[in-house]
LUMMIGU-861265 format. One record per atom (N, C-alpha, C, O): residue number from 1; residue in three letters; atom name; x, y, z. Coordinates in Angstrom, 2 decimals. Atoms other than C-alpha are relative to their C-alpha. Layout:
<pts>
<pt num="NUM" residu="ALA" atome="CA" x="X" y="Y" z="Z"/>
...
</pts>
This chain:
<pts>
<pt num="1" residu="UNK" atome="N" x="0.89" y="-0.67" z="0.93"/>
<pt num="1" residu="UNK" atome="CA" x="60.09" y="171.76" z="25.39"/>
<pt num="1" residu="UNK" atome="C" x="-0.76" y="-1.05" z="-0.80"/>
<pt num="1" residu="UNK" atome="O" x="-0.25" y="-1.95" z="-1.46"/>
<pt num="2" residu="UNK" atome="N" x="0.61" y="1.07" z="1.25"/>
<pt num="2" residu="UNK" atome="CA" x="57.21" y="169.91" z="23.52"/>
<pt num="2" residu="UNK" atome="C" x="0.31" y="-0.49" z="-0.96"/>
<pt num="2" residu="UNK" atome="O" x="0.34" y="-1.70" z="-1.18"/>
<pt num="3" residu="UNK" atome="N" x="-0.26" y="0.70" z="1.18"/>
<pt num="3" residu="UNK" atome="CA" x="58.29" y="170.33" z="20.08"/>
<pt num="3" residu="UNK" atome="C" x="1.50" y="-0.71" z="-0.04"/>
<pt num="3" residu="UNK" atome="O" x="1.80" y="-1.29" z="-1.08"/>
<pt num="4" residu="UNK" atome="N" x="-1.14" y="0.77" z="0.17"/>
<pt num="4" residu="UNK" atome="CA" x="61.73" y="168.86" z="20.79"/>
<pt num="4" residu="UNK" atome="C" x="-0.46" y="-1.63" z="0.57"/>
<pt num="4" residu="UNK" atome="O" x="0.25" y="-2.52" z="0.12"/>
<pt num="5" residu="UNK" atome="N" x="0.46" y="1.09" z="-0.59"/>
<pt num="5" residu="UNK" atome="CA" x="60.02" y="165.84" z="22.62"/>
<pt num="5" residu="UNK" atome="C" x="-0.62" y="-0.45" z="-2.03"/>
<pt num="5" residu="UNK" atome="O" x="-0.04" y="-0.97" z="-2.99"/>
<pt num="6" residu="UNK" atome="N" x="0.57" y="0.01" z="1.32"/>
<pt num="6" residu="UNK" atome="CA" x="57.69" y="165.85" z="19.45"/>
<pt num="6" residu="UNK" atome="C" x="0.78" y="-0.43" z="-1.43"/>
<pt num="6" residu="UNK" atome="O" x="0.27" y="-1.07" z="-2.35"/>
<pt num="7" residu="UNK" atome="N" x="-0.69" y="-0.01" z="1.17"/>
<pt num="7" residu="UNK" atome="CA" x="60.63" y="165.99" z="16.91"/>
<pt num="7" residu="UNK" atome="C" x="0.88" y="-1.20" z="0.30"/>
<pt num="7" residu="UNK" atome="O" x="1.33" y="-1.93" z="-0.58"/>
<pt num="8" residu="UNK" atome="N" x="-1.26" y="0.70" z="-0.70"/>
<pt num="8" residu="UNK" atome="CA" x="62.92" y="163.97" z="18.77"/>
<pt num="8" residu="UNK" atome="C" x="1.46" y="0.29" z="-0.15"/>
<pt num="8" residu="UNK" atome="O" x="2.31" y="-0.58" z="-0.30"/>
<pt num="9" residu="UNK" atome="N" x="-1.03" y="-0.75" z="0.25"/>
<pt num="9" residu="UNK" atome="CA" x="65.71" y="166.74" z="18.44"/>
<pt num="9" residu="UNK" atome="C" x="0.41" y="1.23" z="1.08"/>
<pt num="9" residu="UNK" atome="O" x="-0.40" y="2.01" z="1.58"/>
<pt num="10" residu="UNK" atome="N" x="-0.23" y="-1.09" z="-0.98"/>
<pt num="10" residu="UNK" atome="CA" x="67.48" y="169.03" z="20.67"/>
<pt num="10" residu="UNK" atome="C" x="-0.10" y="1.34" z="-0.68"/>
<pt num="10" residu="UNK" atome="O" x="0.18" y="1.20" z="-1.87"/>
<pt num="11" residu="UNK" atome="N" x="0.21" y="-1.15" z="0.67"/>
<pt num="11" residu="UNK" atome="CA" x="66.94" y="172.45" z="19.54"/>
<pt num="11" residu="UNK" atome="C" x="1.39" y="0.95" z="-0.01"/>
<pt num="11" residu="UNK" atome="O" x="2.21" y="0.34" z="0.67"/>
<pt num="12" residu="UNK" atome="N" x="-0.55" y="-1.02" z="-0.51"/>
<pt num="12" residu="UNK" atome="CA" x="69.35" y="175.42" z="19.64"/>
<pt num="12" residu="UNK" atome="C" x="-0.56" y="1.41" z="0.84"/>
<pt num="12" residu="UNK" atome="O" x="-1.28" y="2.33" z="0.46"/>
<pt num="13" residu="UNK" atome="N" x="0.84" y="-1.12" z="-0.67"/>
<pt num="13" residu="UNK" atome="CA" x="68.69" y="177.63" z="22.58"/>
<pt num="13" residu="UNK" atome="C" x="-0.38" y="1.48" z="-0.59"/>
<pt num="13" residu="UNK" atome="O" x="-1.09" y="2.23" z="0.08"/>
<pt num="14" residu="UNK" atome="N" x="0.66" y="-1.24" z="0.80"/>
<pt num="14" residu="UNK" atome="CA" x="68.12" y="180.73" z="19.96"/>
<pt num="14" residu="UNK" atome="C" x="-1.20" y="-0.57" z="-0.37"/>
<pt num="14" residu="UNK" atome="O" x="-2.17" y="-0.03" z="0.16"/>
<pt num="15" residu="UNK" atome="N" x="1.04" y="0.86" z="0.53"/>
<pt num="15" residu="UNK" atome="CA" x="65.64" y="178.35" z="18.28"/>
<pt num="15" residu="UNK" atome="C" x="-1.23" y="0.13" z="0.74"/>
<pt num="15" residu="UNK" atome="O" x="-2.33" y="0.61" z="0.46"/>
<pt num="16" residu="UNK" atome="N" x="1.03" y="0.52" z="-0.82"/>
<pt num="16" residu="UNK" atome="CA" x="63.98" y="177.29" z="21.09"/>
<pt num="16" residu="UNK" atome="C" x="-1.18" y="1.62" z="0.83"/>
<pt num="16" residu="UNK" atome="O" x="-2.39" y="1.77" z="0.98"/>
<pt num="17" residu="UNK" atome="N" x="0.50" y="-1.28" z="-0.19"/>
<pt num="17" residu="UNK" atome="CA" x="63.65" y="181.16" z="22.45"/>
<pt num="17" residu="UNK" atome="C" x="-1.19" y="1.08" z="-0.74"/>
<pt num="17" residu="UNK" atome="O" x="-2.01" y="1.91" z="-0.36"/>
<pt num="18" residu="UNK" atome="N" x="0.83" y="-0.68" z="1.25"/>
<pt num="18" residu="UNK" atome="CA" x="62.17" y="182.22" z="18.97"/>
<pt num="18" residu="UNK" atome="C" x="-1.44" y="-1.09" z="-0.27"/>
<pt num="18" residu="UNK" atome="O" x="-2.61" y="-0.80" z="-0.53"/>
<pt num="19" residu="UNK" atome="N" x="1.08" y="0.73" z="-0.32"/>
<pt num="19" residu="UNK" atome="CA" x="60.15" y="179.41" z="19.17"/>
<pt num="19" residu="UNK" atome="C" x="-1.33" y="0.45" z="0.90"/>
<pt num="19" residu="UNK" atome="O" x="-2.48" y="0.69" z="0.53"/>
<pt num="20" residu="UNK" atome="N" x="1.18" y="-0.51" z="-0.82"/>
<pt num="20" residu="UNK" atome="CA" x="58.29" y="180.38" z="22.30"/>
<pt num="20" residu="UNK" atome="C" x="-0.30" y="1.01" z="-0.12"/>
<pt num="20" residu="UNK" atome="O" x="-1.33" y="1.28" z="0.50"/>
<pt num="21" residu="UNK" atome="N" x="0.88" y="-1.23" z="0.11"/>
<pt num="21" residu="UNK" atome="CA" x="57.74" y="183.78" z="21.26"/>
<pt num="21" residu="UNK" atome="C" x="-1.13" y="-0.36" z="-1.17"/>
<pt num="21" residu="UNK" atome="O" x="-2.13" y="0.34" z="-1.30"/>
<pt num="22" residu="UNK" atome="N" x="0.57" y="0.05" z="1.41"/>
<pt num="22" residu="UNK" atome="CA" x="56.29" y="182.32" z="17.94"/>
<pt num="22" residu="UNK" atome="C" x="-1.54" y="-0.37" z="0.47"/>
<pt num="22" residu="UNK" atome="O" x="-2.55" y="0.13" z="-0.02"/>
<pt num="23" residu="UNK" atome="N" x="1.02" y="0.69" z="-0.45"/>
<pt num="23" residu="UNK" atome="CA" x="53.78" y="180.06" z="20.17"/>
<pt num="23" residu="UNK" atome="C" x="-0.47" y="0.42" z="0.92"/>
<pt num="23" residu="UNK" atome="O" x="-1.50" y="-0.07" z="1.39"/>
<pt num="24" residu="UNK" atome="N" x="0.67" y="-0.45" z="-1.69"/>
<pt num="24" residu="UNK" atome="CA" x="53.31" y="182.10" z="23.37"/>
<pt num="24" residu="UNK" atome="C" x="-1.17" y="0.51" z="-0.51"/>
<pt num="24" residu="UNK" atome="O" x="-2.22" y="0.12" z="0.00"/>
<pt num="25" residu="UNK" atome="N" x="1.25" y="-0.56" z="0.58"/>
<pt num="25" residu="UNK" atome="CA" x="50.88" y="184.03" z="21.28"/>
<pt num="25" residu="UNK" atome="C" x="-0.35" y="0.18" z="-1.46"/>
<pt num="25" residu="UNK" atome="O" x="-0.41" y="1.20" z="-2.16"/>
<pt num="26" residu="UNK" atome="N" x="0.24" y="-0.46" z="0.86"/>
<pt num="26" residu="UNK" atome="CA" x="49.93" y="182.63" z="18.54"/>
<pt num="26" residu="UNK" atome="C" x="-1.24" y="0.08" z="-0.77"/>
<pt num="26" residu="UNK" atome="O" x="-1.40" y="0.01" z="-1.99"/>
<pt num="27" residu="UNK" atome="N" x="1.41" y="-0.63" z="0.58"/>
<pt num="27" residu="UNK" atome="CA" x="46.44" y="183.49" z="18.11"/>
<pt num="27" residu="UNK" atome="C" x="0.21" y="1.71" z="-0.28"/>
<pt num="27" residu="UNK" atome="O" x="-0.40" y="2.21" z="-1.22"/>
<pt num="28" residu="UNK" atome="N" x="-0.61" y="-1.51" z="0.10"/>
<pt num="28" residu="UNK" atome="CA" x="47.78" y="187.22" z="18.23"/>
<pt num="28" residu="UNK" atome="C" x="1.15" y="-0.40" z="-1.35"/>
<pt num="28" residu="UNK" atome="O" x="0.83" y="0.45" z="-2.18"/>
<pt num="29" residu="UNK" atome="N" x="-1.01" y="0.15" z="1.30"/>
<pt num="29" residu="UNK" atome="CA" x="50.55" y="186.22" z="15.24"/>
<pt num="29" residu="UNK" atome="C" x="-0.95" y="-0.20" z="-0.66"/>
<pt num="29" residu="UNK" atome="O" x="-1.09" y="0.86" z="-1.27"/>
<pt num="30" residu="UNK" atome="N" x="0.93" y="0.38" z="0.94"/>
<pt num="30" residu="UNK" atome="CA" x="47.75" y="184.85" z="13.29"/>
<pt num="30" residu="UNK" atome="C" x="-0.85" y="0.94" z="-0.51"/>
<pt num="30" residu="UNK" atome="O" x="-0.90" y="1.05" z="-1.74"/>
<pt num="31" residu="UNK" atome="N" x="0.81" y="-1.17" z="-0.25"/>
<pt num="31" residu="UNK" atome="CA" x="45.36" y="187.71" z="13.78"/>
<pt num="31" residu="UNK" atome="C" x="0.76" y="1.63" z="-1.22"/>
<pt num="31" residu="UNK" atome="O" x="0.23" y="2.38" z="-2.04"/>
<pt num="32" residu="UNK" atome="N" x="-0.47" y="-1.37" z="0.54"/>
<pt num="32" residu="UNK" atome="CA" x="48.33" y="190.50" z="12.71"/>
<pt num="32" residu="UNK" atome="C" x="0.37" y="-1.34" z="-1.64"/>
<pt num="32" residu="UNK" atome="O" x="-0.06" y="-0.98" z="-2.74"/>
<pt num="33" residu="UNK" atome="N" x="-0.52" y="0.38" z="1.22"/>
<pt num="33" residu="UNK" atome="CA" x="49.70" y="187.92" z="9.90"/>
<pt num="33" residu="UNK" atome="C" x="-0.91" y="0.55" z="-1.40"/>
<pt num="33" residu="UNK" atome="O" x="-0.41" y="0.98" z="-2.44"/>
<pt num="34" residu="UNK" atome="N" x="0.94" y="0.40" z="0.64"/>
<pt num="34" residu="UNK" atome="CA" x="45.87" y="187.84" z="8.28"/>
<pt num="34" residu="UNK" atome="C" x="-0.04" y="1.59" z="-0.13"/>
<pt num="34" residu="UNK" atome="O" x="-0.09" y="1.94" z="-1.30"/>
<pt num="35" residu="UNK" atome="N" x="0.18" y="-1.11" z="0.55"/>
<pt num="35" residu="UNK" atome="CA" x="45.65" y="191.71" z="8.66"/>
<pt num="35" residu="UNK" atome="C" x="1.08" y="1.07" z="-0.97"/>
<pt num="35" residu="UNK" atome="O" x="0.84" y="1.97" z="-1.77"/>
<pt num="36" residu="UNK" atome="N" x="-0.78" y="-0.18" z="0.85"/>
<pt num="36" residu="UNK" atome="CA" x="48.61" y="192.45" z="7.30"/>
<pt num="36" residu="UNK" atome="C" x="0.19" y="-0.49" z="-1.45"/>
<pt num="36" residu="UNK" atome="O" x="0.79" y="0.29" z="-2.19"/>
<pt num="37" residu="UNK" atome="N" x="-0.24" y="0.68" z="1.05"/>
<pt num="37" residu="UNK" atome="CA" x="48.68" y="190.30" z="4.37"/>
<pt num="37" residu="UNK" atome="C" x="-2.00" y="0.70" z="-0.68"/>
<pt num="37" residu="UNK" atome="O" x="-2.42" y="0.60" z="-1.83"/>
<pt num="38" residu="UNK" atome="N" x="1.32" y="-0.57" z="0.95"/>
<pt num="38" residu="UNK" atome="CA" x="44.86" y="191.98" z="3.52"/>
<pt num="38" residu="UNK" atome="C" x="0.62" y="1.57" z="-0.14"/>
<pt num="38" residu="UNK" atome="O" x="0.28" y="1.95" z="-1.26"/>
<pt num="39" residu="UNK" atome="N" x="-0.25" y="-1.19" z="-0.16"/>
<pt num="39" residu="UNK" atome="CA" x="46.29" y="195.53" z="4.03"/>
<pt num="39" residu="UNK" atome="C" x="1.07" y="-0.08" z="-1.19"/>
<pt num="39" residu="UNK" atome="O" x="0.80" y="0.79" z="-2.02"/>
<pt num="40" residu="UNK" atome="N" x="-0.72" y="0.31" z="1.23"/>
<pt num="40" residu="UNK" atome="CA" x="49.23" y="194.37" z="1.23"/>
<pt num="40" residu="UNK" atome="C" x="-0.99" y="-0.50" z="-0.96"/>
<pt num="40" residu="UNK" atome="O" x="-1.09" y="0.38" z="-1.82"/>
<pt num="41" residu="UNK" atome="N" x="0.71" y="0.74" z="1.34"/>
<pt num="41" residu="UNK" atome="CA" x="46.97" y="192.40" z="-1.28"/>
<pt num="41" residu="UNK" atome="C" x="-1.12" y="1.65" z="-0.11"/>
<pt num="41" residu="UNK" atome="O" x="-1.54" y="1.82" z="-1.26"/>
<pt num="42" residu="UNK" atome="N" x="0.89" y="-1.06" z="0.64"/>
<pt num="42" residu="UNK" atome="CA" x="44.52" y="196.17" z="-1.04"/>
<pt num="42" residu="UNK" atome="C" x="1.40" y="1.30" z="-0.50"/>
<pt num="42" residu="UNK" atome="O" x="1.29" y="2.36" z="-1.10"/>
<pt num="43" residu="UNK" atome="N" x="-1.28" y="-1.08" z="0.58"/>
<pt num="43" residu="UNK" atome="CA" x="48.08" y="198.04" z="-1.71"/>
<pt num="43" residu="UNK" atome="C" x="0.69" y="-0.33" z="-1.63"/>
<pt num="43" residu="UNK" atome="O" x="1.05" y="0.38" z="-2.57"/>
<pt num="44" residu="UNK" atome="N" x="-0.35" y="0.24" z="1.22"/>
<pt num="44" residu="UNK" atome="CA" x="49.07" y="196.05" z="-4.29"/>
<pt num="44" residu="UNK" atome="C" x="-0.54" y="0.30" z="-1.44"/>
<pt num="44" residu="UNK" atome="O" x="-1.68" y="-0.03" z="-1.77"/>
<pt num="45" residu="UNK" atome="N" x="0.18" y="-0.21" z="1.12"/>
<pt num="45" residu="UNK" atome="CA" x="49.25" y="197.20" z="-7.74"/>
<pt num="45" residu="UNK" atome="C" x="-1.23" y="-0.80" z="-1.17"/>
<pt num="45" residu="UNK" atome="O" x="-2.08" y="-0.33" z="-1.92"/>
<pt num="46" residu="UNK" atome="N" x="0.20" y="0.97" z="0.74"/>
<pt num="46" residu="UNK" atome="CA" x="48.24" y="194.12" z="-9.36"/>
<pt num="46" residu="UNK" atome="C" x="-1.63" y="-0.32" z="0.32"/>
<pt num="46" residu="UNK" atome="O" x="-2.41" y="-0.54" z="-0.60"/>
<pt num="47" residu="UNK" atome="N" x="1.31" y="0.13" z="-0.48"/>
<pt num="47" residu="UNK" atome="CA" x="44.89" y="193.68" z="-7.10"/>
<pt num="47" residu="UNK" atome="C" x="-0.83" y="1.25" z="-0.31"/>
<pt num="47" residu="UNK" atome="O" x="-2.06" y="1.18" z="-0.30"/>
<pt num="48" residu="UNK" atome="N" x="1.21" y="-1.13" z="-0.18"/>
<pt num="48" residu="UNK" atome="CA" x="43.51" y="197.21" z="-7.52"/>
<pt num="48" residu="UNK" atome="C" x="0.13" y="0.09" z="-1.47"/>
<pt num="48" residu="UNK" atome="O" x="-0.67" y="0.96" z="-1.81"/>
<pt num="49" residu="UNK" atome="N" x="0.26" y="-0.19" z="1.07"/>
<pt num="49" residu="UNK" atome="CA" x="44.01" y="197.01" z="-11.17"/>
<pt num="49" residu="UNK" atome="C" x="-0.99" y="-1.06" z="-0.18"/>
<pt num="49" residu="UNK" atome="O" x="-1.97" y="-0.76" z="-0.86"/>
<pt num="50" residu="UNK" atome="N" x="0.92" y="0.94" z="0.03"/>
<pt num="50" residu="UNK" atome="CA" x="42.17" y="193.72" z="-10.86"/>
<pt num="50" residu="UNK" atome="C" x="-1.39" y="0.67" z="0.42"/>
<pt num="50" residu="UNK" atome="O" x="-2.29" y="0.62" z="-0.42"/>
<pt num="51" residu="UNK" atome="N" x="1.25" y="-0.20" z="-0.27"/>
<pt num="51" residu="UNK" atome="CA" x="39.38" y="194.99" z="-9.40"/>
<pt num="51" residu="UNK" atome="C" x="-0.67" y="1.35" z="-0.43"/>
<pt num="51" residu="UNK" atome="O" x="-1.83" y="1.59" z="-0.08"/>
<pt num="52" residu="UNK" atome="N" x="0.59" y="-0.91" z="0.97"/>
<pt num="52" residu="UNK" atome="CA" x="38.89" y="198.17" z="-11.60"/>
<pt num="52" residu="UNK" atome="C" x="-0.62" y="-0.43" z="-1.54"/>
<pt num="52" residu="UNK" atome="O" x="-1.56" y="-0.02" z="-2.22"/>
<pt num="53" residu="UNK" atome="N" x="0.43" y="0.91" z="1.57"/>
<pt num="53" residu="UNK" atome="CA" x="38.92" y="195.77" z="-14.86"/>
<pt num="53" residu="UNK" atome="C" x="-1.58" y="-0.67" z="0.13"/>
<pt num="53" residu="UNK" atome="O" x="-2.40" y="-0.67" z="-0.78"/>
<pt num="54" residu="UNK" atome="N" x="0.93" y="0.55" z="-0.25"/>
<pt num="54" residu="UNK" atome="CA" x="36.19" y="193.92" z="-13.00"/>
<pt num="54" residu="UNK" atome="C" x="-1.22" y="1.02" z="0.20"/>
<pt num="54" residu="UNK" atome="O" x="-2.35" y="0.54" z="0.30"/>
<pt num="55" residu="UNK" atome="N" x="0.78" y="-1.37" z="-0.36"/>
<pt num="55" residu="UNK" atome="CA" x="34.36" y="197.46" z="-12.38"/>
<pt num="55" residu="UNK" atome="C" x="-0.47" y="0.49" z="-1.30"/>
<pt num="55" residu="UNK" atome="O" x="-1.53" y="1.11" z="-1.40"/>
<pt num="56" residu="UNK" atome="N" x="-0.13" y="-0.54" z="1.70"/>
<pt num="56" residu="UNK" atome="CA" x="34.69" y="198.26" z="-16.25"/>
<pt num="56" residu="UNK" atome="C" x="-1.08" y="-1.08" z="-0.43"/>
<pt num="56" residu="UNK" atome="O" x="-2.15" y="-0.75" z="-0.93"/>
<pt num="57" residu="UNK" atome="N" x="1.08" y="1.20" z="0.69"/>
<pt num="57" residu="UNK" atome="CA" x="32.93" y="194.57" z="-17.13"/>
<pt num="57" residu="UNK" atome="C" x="-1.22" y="0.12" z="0.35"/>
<pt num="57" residu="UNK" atome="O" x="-2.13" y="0.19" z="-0.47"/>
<pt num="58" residu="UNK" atome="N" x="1.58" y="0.19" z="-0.22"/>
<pt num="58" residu="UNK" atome="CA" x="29.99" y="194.54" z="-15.29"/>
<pt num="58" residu="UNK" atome="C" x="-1.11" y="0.79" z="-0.70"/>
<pt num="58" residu="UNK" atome="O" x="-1.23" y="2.01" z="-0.65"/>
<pt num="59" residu="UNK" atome="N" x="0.86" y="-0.69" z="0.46"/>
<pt num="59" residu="UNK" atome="CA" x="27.13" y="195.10" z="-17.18"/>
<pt num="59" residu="UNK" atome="C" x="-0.46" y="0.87" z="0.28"/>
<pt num="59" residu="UNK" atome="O" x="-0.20" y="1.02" z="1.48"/>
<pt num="60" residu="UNK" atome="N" x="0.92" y="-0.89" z="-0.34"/>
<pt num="60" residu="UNK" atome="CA" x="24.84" y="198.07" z="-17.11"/>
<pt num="60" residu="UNK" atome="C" x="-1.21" y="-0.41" z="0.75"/>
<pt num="60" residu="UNK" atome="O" x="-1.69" y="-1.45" z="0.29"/>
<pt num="61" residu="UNK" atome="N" x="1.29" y="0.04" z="-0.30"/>
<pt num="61" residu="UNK" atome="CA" x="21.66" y="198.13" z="-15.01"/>
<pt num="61" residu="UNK" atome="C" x="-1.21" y="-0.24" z="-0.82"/>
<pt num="61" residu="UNK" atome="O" x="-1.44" y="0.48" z="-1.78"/>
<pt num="62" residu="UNK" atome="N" x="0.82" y="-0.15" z="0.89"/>
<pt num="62" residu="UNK" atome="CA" x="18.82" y="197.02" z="-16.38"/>
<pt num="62" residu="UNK" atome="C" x="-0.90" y="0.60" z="0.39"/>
<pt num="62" residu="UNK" atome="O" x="-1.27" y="0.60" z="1.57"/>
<pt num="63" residu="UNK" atome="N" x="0.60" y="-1.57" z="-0.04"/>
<pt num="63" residu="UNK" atome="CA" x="16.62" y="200.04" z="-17.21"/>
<pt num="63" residu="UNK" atome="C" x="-1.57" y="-0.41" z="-0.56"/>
<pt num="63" residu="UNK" atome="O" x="-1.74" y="-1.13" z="-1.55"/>
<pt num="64" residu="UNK" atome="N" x="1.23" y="0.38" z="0.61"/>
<pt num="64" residu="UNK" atome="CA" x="12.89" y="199.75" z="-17.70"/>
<pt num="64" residu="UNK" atome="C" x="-0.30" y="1.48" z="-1.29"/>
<pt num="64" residu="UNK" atome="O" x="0.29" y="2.56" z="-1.38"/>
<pt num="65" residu="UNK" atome="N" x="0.37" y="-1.45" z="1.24"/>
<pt num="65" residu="UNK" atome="CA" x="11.27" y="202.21" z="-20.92"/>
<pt num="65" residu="UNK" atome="C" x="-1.40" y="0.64" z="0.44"/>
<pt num="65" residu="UNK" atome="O" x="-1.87" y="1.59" z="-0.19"/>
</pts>
């Protein structure tokens, strides 16, 4: 396995198993990590109060007479 060449360490064959699922695909891990972690930060409490406070500040339009 590369990263044991790489590390210069034998792995444990659980390791090494979880390993290659981690790397077989990980443009697909990356992909769900990034949509998941936006789908939590729009659930979270803390963000949607953030972005109502910011909804409250913004000035009014400016209005011609």
């Amino acid at each position: 396995m590369i990263i044991e060449k790489f590390n210069k360490v034998n792995w444990l064959p659980g390791h090494k198993i979880r390993l290659q699922q981690m790397f077989s695909n990980i443009d697909e891990n990356v992909k769900k990590f990034y949509m998941e972690y936006e789908e939590g930060a729009k659930n979270n409490m803390d963000y949607n109060c953030i972005r109502q406070q910011a909804n409250y500040t913004l000035p009014p339009p400016y209005e011609h007479f």
